[in-house]
C-alpha positions as CSV (number, residue, x, y, z in Angstrom):
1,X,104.6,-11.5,-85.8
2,X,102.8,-9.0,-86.9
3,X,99.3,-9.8,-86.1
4,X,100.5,-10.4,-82.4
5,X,101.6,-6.9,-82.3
6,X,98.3,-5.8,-83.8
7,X,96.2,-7.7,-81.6
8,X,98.4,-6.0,-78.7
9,X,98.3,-2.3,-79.8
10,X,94.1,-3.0,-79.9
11,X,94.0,-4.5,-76.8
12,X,96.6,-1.8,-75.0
13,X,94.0,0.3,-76.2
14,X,91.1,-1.1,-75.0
15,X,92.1,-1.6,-71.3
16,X,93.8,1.9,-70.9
17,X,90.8,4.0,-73.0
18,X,87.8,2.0,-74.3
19,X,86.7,0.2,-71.0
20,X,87.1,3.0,-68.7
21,X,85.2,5.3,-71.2
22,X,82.4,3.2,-71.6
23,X,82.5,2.5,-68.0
24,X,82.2,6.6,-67.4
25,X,79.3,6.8,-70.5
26,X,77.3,4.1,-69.0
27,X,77.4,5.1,-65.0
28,X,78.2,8.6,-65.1
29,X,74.4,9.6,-66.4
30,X,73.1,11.0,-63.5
31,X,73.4,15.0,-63.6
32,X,77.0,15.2,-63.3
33,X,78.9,16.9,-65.7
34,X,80.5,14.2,-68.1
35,X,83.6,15.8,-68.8
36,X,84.2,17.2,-64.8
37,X,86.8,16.2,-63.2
38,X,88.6,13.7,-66.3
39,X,88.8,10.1,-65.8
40,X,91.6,10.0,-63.0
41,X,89.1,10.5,-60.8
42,X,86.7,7.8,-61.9
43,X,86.3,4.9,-59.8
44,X,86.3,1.7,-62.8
45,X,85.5,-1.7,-61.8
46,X,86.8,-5.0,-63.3
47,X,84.5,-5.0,-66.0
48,X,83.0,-8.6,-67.2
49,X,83.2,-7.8,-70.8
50,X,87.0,-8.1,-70.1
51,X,87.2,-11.1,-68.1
52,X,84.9,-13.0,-70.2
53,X,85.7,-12.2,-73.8
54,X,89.1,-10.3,-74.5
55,X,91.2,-12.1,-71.6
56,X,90.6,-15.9,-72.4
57,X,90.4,-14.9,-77.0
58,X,93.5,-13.5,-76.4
59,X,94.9,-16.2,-74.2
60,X,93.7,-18.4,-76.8
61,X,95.1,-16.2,-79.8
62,X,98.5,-16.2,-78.3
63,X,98.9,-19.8,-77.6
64,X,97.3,-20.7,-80.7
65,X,100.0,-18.4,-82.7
66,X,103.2,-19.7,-80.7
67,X,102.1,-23.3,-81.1
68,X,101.5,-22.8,-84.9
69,X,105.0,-21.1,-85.2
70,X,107.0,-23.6,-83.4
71,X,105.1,-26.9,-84.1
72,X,106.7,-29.2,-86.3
73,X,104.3,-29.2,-89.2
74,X,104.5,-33.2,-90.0
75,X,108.2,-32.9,-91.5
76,X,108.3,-36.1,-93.6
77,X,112.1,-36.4,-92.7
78,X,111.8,-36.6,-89.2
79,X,110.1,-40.4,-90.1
80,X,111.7,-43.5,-89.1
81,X,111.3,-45.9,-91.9
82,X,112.8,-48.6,-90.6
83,X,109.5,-49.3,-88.5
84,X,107.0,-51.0,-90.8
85,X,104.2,-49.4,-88.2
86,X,105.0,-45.9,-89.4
87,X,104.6,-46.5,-93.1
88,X,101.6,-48.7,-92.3
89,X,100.2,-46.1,-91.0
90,X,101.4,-43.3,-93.0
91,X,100.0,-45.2,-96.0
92,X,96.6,-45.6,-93.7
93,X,95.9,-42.2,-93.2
94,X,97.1,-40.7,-96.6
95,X,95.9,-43.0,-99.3
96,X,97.3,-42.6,-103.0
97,X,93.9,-42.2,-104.8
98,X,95.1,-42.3,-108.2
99,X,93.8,-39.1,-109.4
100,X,96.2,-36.3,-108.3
101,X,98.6,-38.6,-106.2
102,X,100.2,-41.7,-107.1
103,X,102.5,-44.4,-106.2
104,X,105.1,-45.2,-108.2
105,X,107.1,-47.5,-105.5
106,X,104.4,-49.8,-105.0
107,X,106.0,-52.9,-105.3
108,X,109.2,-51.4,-103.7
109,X,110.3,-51.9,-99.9
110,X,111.0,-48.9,-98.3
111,X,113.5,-48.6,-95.6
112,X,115.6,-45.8,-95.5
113,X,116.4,-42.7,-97.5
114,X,119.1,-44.6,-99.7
115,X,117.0,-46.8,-100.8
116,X,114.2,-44.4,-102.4
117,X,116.6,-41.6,-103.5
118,X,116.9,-42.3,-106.9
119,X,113.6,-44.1,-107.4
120,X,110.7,-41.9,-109.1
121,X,108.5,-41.9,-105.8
122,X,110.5,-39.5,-103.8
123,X,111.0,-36.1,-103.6
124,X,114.0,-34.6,-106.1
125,X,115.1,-32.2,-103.7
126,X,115.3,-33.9,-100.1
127,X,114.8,-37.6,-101.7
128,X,112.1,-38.3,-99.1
129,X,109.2,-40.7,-99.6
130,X,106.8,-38.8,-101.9
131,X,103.5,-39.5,-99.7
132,X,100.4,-38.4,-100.7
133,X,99.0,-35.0,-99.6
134,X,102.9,-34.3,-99.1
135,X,104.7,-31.7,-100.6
136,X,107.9,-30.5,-100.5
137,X,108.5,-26.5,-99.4
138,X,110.9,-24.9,-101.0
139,X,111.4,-21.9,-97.9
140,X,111.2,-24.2,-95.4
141,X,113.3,-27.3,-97.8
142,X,111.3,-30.2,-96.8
143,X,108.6,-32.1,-97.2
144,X,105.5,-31.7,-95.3
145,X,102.9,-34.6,-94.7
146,X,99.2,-32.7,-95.9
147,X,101.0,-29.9,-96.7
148,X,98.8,-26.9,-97.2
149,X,100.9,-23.8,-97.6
150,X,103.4,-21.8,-96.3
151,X,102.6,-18.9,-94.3
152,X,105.0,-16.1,-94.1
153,X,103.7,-14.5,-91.1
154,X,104.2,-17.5,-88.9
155,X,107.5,-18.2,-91.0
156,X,106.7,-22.0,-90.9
157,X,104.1,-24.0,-93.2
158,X,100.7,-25.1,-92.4
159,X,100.7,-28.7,-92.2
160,X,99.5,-31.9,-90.5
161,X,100.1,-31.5,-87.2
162,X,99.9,-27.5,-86.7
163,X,96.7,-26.7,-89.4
164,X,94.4,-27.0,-86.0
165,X,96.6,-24.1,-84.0
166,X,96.6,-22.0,-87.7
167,X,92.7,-22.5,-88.1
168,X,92.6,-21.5,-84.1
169,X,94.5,-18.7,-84.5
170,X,92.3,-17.1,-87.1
171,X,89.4,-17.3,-85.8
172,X,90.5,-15.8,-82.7
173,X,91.9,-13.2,-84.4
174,X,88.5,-12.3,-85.9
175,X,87.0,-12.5,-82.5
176,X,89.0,-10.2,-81.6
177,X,88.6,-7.2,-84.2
178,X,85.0,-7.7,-84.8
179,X,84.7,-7.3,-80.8
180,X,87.1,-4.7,-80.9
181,X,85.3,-2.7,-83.5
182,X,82.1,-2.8,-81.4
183,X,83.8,-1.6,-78.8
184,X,85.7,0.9,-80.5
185,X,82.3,1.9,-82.4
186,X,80.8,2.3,-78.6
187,X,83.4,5.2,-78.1
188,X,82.5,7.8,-81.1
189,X,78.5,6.6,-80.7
190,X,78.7,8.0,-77.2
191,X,81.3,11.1,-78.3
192,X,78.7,11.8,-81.0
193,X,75.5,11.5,-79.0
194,X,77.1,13.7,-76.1
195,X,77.9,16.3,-78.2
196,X,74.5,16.5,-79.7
197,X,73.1,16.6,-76.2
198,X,75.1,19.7,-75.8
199,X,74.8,21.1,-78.4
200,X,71.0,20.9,-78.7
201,X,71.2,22.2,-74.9
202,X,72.4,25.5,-76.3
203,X,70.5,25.6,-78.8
204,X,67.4,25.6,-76.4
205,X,68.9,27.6,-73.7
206,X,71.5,29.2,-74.7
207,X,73.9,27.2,-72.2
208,X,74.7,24.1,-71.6
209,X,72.0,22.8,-68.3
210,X,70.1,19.6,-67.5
211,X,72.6,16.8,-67.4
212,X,75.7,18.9,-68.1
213,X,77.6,22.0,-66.1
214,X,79.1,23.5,-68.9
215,X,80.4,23.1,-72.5
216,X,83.9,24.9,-71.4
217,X,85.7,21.3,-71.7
218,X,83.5,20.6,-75.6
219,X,85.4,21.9,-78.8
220,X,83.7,24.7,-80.0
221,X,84.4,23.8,-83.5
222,X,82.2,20.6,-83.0
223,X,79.6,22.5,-80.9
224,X,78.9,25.1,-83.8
225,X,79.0,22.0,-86.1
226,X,76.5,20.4,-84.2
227,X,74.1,23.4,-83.4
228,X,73.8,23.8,-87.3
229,X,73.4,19.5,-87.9
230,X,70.5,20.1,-85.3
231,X,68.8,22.7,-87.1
232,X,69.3,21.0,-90.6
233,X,67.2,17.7,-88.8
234,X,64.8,19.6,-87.5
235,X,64.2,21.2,-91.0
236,X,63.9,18.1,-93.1
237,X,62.1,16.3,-90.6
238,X,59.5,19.6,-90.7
239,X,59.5,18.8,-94.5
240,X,58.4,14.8,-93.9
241,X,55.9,16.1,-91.6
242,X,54.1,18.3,-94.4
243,X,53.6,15.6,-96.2
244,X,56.7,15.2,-98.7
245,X,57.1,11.6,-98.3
246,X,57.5,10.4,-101.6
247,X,59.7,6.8,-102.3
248,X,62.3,8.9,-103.3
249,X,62.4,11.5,-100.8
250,X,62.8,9.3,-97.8
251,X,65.6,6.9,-99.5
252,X,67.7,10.1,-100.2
253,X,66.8,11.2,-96.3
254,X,67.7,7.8,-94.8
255,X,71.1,7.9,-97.2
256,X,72.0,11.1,-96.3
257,X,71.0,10.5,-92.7
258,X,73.5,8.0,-92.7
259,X,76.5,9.8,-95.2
260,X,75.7,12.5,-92.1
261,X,76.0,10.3,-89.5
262,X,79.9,8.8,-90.7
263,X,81.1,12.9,-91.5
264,X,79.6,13.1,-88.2
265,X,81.6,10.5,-86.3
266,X,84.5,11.6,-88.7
267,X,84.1,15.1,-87.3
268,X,84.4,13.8,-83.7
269,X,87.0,11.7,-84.1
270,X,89.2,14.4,-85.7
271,X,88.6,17.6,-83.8
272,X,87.6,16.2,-79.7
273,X,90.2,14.0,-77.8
274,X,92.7,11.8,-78.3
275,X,91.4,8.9,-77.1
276,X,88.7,9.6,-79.9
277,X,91.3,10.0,-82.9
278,X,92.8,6.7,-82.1
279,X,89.8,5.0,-81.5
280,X,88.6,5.8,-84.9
281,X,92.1,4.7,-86.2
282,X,92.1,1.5,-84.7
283,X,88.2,1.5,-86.0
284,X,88.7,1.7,-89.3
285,X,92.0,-1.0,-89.3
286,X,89.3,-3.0,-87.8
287,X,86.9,-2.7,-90.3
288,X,89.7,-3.1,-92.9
289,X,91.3,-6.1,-91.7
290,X,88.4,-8.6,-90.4
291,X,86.4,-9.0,-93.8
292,X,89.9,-10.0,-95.2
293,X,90.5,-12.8,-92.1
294,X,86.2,-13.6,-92.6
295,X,87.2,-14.6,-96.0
296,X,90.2,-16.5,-95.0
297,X,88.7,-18.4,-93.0
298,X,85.5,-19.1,-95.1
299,X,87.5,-20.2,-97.9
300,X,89.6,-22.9,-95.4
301,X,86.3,-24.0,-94.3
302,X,85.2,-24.3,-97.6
303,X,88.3,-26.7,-98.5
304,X,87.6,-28.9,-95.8
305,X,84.0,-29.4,-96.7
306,X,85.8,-30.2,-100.2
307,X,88.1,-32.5,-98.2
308,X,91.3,-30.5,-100.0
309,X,94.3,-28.7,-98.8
310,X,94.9,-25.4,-100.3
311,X,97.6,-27.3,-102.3
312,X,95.5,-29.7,-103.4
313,X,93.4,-27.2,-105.5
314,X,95.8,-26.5,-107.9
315,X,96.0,-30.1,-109.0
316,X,92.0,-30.3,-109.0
317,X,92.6,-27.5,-110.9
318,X,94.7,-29.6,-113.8
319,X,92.0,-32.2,-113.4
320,X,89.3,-29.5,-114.1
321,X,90.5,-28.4,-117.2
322,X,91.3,-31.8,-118.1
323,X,87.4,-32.2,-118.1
324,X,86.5,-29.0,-119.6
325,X,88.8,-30.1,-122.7
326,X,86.7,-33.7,-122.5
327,X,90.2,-35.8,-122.3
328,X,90.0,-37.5,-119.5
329,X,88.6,-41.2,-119.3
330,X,88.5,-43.9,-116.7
331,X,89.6,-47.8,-117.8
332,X,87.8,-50.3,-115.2
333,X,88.9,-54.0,-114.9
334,X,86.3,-56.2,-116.3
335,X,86.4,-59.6,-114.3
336,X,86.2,-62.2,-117.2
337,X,88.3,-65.3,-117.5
338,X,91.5,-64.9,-119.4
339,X,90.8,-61.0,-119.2
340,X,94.5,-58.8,-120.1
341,X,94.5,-56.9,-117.2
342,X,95.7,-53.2,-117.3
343,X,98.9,-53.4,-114.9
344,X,99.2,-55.5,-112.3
345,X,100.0,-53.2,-109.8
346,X,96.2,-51.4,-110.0
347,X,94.7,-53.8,-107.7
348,X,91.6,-54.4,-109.9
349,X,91.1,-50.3,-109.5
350,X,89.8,-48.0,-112.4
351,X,92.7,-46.2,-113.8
352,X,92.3,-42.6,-115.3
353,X,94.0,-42.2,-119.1
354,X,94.0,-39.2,-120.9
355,X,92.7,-39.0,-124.6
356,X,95.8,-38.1,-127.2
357,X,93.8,-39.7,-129.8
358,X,95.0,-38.5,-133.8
359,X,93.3,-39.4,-136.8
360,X,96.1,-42.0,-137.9
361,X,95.8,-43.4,-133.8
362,X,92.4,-42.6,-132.6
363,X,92.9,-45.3,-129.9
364,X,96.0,-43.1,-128.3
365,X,95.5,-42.7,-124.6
366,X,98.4,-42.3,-122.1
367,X,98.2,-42.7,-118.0
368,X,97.4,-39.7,-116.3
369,X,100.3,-40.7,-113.9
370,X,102.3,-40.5,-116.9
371,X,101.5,-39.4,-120.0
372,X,104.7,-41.2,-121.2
373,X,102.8,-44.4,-120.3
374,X,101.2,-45.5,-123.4
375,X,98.2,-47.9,-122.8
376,X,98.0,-51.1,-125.5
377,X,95.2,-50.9,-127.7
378,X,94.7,-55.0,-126.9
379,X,94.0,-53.6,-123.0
380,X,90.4,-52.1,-124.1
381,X,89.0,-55.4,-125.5
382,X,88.4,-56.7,-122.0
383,X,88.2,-53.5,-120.1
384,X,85.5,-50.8,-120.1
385,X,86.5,-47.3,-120.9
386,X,84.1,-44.5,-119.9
387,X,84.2,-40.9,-120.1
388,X,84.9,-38.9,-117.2
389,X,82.3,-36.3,-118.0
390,X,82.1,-34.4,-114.7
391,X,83.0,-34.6,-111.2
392,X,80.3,-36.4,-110.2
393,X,82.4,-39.2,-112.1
394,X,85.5,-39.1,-110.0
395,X,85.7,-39.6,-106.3
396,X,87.4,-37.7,-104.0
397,X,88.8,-40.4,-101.2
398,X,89.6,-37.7,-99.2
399,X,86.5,-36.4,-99.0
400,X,84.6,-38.0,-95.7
401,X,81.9,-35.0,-95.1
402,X,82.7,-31.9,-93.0
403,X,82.2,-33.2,-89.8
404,X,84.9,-36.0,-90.2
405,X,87.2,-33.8,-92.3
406,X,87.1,-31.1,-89.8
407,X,88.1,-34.1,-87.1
408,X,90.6,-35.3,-88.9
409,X,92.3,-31.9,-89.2
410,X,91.5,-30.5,-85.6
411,X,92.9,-34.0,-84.0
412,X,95.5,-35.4,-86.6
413,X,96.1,-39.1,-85.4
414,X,99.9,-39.8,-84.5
415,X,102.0,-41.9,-87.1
């Protein structure tokens, strides 16, 4: 809940102080005093930048949030197996690819949840069907189908069916702090620039003229601040003009120019308005926040170009170091006559071993469904063994390319 509530503070903000400000910066330019008269008296119009950005990404982040929270994530549970259609289909969609999910009731009919809770397929805590992708959540206590984690701020998990609202909802949510830092930015540039208007007005004159009345409504603290920042520029930029322009010389300007320029917006935002001072708040949670939800966000896209869930990565993981240690191997079917085959529940598939070779056995190799599982040493006479020496020698089944993976998560088909 608590990035609706920020999302709300920042918008309160923006349509009680940011868009009337700007709305007074932009059209109040025309020899009228910019502080005269406050902004009860100005006259602000629906602005656009409202109605066609903030309004609907909000709308969006809000519905996006709720439906995440309160959409049953694909709770493996909830599944009637006594229709063969549902497992059909279950099975369709989330395929055991032998790698990091397997099934171990293959040959077993599945009808209800007395049937499969004491076979080695299901889950040991809610004795559901074990499906691929699925895994069982221990804060929510259940098993969820493509389960990819549990998020604590929407107190439910990220799932099948509500991954598309979670992926919705941050994306929005960046939207709305990147825009919001913009607009927020807006404010102080225009604070800072009219100061400096002023101030270099009084420099010149003495008193404030041209464009403004008077300085009585400017802080005096900021206005002596800014009479001396004016002077300093005029010096170094006297200095660049004599000819100092040496590599060095105009990197430290342009650095200091711009270490200036943030005590300068610090300076406003601390000692001018209020409106200012929480503008630059809400700025800097702003800046804070949104490179932390940009790399959220990268690294989900990121998995689904990998076609994983962000559980999934932990058991690529296992199979990583598995290569890195140069123990894993693949046993493929070779179709000869007479041939031993490797199990008869592998479908003529390759089946991945792993190496636990020893001098006195150095044709020791277990499943790597179950290391238990010791593979005969007659099964490699008629059966090729290979070296799985990177991943370009396994294949991801999951993996259908980022447009389709990105499909199959935004619109999960209905079991």
């Amino acid at each position: 809940m608590i990035e609706i509530s920020e999302v709300e503070f920042i918008l309160y903000n923006y349509d009680k102080d940011c868009y009337p400000i700007l709305q007074h910066y932009e059209t109040f330019t025309d020899n009228k005093d910019l502080n005269e008269g406050g902004l009860d008296n100005i006259n602000i119009k629906v602005d656009i930048r409202l109605i066609a950005i903030v309004i609907p990404t909000v709308a969006i982040n809000v519905y996006s949030f709720v439906k995440a929270v309160f959409t049953d994530p694909g709770d493996v549970g909830k599944l009637n197996f006594s229709k063969d259609s549902t497992l059909e289909n279950i099975f369709n969609i989330f395929p055991y690819d032998e790698i990091i999910f397997f099934d171990y009731d293959k040959n077993n009919e599945v009808e209800s949840r007395d049937q499969i809770q004491h076979q080695r397929g299901s889950c040991y805590t809610c004795h559901t069907k074990k499906f691929a992708r699925s895994k069982h959540c221990s804060a929510c206590g259940k098993c969820i189908l493509l389960m990819d984690h549990h998020c604590i701020w929407l107190n439910n998990c990220v799932g099948y069916y509500n991954y598309r609202y979670f992926i919705s909802f941050l994306l929005t949510l960046q939207v709305i702090f990147v825009y919001g830092g913009y607009m927020l930015w807006s404010i102080l540039s225009y604070a800072v620039n009219d100061y400096k208007t002023v101030a270099k007005q009084i420099s010149l004159s003495g008193s404030a003229k041209g464009s403004f009345k008077d300085a009585e409504n400017y802080s005096q603290v900021l206005l002596d601040y800014f009479i001396k920042l004016n002077e300093l520029i005029k010096t170094q930029q006297d200095d660049l003009n004599q000819g100092n322009r040496s590599i060095f010389s105009m990197f430290s300007s342009t650095f200091f120019t711009f270490i200036r320029y943030l005590k300068t917006t610090w300076f406003v935002m601390t000692n001018s308005s209020f409106v200012n001072e929480v503008s630059g708040i809400l700025l800097f949670f702003c800046l804070f926040l949104s490179p932390l939800i940009l790399l959220f966000i990268v690294e989900h896209f990121r998995y689904i170009y990998l076609g994983v869930s962000t559980n999934e990565t932990l058991k690529w993981e296992y199979i990583k170091d598995l290569l890195g240690f140069h123990v894993l191997f693949k046993l493929e079917p070779v179709q000869r006559k007479g041939s031993h085959q490797i199990s008869n529940d592998t479908d003529k598939k390759a089946v991945y071993l792993i190496a636990q070779r020893t001098e006195s056995d150095p044709y020791r190799f277990a499943r790597l469904r179950d290391i238990d599982e010791i593979i005969k040493v007659d099964t490699f006479i008629n059966n090729k063994l290979l070296a799985v020496k990177s991943w370009e020698d396994l294949h991801n089944i999951y993996d259908d390319g980022f447009f389709n993976n990105f499909k199959n998560r935004i619109f999960p088909k209905k079991l």
